[in-house]
C-alpha positions as a Markdown table, in Angstrom:
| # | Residue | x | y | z |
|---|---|---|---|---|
| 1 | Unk | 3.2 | -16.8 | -19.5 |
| 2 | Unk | 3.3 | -13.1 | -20.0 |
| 3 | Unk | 0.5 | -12.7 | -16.6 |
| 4 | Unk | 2.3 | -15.3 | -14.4 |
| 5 | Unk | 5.9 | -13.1 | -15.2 |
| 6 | Unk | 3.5 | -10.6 | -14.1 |
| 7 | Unk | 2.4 | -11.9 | -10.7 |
| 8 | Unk | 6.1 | -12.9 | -10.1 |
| 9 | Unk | 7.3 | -9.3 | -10.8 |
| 10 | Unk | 4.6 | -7.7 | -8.5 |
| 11 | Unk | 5.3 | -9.9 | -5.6 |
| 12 | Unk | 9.0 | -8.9 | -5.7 |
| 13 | Unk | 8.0 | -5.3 | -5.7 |
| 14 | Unk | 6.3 | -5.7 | -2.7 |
| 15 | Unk | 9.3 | -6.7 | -0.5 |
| 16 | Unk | 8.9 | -3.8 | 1.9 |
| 17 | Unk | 5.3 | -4.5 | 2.6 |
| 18 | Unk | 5.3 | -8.0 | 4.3 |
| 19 | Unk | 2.3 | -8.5 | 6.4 |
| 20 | Unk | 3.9 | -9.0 | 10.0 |
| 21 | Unk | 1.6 | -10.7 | 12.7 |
| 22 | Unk | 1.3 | -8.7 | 15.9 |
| 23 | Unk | 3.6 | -9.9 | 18.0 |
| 24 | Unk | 6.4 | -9.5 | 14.9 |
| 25 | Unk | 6.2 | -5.9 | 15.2 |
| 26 | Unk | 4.8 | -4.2 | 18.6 |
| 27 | Unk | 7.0 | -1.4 | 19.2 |
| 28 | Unk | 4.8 | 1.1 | 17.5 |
| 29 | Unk | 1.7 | -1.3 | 16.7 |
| 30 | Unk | -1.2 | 0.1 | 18.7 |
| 31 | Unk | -1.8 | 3.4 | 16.4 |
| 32 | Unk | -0.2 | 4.2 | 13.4 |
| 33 | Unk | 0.1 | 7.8 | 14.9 |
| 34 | Unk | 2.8 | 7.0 | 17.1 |
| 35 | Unk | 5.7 | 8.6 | 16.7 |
| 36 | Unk | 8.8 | 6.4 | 15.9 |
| 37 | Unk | 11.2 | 7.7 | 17.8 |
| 38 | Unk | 14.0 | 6.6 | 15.6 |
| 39 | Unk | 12.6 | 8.3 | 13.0 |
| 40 | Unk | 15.8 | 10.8 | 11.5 |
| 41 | Unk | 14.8 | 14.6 | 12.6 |
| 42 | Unk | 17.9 | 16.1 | 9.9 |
| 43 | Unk | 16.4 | 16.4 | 6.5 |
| 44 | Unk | 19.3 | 17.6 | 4.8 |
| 45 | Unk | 20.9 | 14.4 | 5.9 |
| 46 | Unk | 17.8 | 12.1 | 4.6 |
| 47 | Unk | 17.9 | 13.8 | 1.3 |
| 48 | Unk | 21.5 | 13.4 | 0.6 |
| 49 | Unk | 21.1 | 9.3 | 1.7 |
| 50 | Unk | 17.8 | 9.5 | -1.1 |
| 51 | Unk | 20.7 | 11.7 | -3.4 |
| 52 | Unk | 22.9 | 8.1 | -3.0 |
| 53 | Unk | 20.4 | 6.2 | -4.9 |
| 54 | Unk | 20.7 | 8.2 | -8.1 |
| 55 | Unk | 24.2 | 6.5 | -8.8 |
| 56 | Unk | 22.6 | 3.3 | -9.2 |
| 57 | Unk | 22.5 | 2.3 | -12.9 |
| 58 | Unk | 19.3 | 3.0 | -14.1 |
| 59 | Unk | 17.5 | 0.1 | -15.0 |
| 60 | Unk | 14.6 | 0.9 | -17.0 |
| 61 | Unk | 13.6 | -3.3 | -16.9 |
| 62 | Unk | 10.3 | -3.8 | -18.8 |
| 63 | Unk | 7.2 | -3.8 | -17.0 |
| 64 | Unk | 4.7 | -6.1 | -19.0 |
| 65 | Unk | 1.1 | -5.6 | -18.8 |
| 66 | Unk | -1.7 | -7.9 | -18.5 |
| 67 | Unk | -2.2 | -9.8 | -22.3 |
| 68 | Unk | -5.1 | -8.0 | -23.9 |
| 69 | Unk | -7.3 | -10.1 | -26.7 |
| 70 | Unk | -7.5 | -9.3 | -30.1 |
| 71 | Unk | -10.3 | -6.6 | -29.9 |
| 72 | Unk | -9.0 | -5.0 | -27.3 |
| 73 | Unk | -6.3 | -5.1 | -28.6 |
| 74 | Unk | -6.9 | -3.4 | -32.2 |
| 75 | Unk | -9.1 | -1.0 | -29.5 |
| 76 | Unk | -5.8 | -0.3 | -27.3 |
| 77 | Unk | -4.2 | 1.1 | -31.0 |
| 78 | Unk | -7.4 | 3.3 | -32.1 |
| 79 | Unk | -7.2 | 4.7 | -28.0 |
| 80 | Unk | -3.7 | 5.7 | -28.4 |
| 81 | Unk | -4.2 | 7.1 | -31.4 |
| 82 | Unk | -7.2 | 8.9 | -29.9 |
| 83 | Unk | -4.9 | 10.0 | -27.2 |
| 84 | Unk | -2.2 | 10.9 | -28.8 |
| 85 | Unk | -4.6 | 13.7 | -30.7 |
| 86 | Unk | -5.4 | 15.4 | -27.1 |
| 87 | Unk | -9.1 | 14.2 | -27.6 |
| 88 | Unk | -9.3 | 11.9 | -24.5 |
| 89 | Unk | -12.4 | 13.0 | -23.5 |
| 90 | Unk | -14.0 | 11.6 | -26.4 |
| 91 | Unk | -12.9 | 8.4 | -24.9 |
| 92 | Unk | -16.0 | 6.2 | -24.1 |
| 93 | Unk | -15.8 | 4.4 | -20.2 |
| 94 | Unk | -15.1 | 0.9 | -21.6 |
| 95 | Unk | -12.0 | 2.6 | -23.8 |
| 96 | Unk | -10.7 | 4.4 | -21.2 |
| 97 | Unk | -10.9 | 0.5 | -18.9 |
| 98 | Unk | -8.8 | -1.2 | -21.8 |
| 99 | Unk | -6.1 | 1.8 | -21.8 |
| 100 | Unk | -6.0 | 1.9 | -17.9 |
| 101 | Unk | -6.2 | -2.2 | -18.1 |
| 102 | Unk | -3.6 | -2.4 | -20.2 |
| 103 | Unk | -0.9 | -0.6 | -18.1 |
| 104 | Unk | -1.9 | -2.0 | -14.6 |
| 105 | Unk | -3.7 | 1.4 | -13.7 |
| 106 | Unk | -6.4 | 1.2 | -11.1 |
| 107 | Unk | -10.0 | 1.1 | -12.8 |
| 108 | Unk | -12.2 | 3.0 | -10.2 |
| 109 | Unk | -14.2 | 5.9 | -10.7 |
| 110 | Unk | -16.7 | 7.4 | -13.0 |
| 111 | Unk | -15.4 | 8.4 | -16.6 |
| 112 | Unk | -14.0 | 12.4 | -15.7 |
| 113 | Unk | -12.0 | 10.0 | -13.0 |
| 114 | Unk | -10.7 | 7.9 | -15.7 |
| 115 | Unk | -9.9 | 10.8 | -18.3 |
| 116 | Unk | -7.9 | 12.6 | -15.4 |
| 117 | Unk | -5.8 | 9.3 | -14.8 |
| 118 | Unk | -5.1 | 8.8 | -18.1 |
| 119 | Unk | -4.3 | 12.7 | -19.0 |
| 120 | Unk | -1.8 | 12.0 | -14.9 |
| 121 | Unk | -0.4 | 8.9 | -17.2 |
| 122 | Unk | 0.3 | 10.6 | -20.1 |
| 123 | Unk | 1.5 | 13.6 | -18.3 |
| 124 | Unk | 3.9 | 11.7 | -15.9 |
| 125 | Unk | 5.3 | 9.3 | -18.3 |
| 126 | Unk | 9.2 | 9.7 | -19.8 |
| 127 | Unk | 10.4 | 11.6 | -16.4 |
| 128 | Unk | 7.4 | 13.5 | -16.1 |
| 129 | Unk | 5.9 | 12.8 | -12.6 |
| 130 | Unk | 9.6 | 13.7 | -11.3 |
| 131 | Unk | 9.6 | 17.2 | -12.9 |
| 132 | Unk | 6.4 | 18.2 | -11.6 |
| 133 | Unk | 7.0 | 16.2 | -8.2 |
| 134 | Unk | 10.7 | 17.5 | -7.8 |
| 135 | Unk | 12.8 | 15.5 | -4.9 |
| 136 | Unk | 13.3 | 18.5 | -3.4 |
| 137 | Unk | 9.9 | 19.1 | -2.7 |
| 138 | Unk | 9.2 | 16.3 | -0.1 |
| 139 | Unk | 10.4 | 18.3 | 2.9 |
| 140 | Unk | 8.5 | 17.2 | 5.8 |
| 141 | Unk | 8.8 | 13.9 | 8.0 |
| 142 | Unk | 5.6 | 12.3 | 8.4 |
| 143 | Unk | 6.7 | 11.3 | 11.7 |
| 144 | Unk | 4.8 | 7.8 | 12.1 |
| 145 | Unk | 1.8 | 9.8 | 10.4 |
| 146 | Unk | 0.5 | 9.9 | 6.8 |
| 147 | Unk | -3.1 | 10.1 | 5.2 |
| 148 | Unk | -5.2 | 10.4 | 2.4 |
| 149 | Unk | -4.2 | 12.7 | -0.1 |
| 150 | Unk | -0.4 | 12.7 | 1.5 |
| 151 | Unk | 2.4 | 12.4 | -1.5 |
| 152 | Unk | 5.2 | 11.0 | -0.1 |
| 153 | Unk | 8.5 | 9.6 | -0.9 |
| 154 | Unk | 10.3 | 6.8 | 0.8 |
| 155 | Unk | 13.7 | 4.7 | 0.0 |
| 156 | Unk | 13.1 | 0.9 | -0.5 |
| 157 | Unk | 15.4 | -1.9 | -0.6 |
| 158 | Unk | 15.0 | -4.5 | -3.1 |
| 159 | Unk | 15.3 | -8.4 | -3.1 |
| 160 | Unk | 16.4 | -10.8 | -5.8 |
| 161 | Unk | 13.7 | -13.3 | -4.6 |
| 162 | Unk | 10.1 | -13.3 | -2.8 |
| 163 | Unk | 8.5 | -16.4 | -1.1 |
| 164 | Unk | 4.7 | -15.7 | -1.7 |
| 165 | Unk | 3.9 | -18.4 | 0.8 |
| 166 | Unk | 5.7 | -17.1 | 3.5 |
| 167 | Unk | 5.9 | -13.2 | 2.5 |
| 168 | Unk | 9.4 | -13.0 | 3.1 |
| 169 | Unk | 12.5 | -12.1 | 0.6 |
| 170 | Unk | 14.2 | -15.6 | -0.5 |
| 171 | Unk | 17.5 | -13.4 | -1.9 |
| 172 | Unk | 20.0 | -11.1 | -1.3 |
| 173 | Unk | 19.5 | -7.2 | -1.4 |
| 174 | Unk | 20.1 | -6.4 | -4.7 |
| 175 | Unk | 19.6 | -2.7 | -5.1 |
| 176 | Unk | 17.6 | 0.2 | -3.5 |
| 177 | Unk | 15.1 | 2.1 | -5.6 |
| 178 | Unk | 13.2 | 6.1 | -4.3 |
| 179 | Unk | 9.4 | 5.9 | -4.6 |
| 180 | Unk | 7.3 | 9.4 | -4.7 |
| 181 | Unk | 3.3 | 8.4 | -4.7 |
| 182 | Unk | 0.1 | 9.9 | -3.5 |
| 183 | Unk | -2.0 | 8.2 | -1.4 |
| 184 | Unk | -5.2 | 7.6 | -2.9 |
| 185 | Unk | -6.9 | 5.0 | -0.1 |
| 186 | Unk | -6.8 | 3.7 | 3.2 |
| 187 | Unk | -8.3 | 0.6 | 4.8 |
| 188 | Unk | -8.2 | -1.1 | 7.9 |
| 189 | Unk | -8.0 | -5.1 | 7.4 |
| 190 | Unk | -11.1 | -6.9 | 8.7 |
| 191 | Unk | -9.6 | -9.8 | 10.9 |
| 192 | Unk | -6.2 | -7.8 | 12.8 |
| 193 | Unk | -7.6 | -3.9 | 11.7 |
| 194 | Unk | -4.0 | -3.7 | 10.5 |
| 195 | Unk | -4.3 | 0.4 | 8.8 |
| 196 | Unk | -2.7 | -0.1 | 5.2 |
| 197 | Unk | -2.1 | 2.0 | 2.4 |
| 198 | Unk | -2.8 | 2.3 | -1.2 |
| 199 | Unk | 0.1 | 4.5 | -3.0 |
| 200 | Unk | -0.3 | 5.4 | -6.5 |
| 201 | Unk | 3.3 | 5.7 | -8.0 |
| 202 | Unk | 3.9 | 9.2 | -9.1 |
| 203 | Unk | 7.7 | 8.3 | -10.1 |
| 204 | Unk | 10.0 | 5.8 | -9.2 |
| 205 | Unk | 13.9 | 5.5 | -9.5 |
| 206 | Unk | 16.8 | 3.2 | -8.9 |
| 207 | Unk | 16.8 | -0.4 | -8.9 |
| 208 | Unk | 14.2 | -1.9 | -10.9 |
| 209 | Unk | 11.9 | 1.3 | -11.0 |
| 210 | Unk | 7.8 | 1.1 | -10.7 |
| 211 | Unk | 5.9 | 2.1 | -13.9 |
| 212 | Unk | 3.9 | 5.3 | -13.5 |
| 213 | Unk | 0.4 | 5.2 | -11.5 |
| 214 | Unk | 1.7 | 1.5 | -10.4 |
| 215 | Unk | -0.6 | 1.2 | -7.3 |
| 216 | Unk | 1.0 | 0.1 | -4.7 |
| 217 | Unk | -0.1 | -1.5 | -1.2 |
| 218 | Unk | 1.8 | -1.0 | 2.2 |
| 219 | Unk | 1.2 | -1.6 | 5.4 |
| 220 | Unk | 1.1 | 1.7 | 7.5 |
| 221 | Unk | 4.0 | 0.5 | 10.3 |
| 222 | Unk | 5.9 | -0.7 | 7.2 |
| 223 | Unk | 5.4 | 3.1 | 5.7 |
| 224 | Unk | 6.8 | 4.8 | 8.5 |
| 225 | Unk | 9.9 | 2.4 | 9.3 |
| 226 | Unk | 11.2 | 4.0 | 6.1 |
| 227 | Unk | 11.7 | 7.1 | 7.0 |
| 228 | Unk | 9.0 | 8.5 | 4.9 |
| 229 | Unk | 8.9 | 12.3 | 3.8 |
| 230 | Unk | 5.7 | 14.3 | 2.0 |
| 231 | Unk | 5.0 | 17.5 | 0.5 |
| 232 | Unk | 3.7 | 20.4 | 1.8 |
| 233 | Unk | -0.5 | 20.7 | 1.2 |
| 234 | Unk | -1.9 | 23.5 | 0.2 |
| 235 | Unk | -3.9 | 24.4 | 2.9 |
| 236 | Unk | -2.3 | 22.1 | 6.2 |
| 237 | Unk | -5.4 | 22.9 | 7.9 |
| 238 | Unk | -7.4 | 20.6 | 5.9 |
| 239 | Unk | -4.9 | 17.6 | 6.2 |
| 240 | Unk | -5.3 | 18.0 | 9.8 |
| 241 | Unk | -8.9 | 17.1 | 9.7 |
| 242 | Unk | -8.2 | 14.7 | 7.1 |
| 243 | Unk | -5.8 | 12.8 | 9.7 |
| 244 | Unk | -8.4 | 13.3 | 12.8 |
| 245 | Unk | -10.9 | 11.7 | 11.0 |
| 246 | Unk | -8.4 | 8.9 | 10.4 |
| 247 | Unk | -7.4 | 8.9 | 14.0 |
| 248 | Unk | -11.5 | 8.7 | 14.7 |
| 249 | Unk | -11.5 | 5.5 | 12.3 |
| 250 | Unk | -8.8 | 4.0 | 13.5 |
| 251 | Unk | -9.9 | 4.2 | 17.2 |
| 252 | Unk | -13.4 | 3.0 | 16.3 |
| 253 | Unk | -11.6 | 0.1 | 14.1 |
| 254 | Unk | -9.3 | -0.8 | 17.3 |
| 255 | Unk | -12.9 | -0.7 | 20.2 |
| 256 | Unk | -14.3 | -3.3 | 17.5 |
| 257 | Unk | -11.2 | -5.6 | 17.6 |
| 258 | Unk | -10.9 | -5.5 | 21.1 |
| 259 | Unk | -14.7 | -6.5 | 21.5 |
| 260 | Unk | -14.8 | -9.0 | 19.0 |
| 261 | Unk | -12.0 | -10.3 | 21.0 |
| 262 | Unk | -13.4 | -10.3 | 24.3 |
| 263 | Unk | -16.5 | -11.7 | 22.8 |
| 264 | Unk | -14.7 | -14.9 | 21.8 |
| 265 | Unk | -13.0 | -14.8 | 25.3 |
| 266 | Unk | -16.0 | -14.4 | 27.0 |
| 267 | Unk | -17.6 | -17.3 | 25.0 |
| 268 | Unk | -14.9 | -20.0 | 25.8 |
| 269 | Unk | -15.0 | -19.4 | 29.3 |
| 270 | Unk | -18.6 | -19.6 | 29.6 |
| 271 | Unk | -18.6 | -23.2 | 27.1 |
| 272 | Unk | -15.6 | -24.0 | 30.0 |
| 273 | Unk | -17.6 | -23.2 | 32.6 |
| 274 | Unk | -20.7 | -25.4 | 30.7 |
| 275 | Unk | -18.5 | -28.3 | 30.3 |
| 276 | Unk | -17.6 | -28.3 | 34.0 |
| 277 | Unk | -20.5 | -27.9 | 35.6 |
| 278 | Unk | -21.4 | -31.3 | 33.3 |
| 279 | Unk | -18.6 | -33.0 | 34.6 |
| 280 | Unk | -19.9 | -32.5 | 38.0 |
| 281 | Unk | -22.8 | -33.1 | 37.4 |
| 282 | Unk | -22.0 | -36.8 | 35.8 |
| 283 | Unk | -19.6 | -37.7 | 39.0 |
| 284 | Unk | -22.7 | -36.6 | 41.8 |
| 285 | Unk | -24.6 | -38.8 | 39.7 |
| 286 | Unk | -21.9 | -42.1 | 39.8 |
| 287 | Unk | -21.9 | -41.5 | 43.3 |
| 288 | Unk | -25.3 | -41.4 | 43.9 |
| 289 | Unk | -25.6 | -44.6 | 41.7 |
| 290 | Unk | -22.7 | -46.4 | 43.6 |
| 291 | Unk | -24.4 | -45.4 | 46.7 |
């Protein structure tokens, strides 16, 4: 029960990032570093409409994790106790899977990957993330481009309903809620090379808030149609050839679409062109008969 109330919840949260064929969505389809050009160039004006949300009651509703069994269970208790001592490092790998397991938290990585998500959890949770990710802190417009290692924030609207089947909302708008994540992965889907995004929830506010470290999948068009600001890096040199070699896989991704494609166009015509040189082939042959 608790896992299908699960699945339910998840698919609602994912209301902004409905997978849109093609032709649904064109304007700014054929590389996600286009620029939109109605993406808002007056940040003061963006953050006071992201300022709006926080007079929407805060509802804190109950995310519930994935049912663990009995051992794991007892296990999840002698973790947190663990934890709770400032010894997570002593943490084997299969320990630090239940925790992680337990609150929905990605389970990649080698053990000092694990340890560090945990300690980000444990940091981040009760209001952390927001303290040491202030609002005021996302201050540039990604302008129709974000990468790996980006931590961005971006205003969502929420739905009462979502139709799995048809990846649409089945409700009214019921609230809007600010996400602030880092992007820990990128991908390119096989069949369309569609460019979507992994977002790790760093905090989350508004209607029907996202638990800490939630990861979270969008589509990249879908990222920038809502008006999506990130942090400063460190050193903005590296991000730049962080998004090249982006652009270079994303070009690479869109040549091998375009020539599968024309491999499949080039195939029909030439089973066309098989079938009617055989229809020919069977008429001169009636005729000859007939004659």
């Amino acid at each position: 029960m608790a896992k299908s109330h699960c699945n339910a919840q998840n698919a609602i949260e994912e209301e902004d990032y409905i997978e849109l064929e093609d032709s649904d969505y064109n304007e700014f389809d054929s590389d996600d570093s286009e620029e939109d050009p109605t993406f808002i160039d007056d940040i003061d004006k963006f953050q006071s409409n992201f300022s709006n949300v926080r007079h929407y009651a805060p509802e804190t509703e109950e995310m519930i994790a994935p049912k663990l069994g009995i051992k794991d269970m007892k296990d999840f208790e002698e973790i947190q106790r663990v934890i709770d001592s400032g010894l997570v490092e002593k943490l084997k790998v299969e320990q630090c899977k239940v925790y992680l397991r337990n609150h929905g938290l990605r389970l990649s990585g080698k053990k000092d990957t694990l340890v560090q998500r945990i300690k980000e959890h444990s940091e981040i949770l009760n209001g952390g993330g927001e303290k040491k990710f202030p609002q005021s802190s996302f201050v540039l417009n990604c302008k129709g481009d974000a990468c790996m290692g980006d931590i961005v924030m971006f205003e969502q609207t929420v739905y009462e309903g979502y139709n799995i089947a048809s990846r649409s909302a089945t409700g009214p708008p019921c609230g809007k809620r600010i996400v602030a994540g880092r992007i820990v992965k990128e991908s390119y889907g096989a069949a369309k090379q569609q460019h979507t995004f992994t977002v790790e929830v760093l905090w989350s506010k508004g209607h029907k808030p996202l638990p800490p470290l939630h990861p979270l999948l969008i589509k990249g068009r879908n990222l920038y149609k809502l008006n999506t600001l990130r942090r400063r890096w460190e050193d903005e040199s590296e991000r730049q050839r962080v998004l090249s070699e982006k652009h270079c896989r994303g070009s690479l991704a869109r040549s091998s679409r375009e020539a599968r494609i024309q491999g499949k166009i080039s195939k029909k015509m030439l089973k066309g062109a098989r079938y009617g040189l055989s229809i020919t082939c069977f008429f001169n042959l009636n005729v000859e008969i007939q004659g």
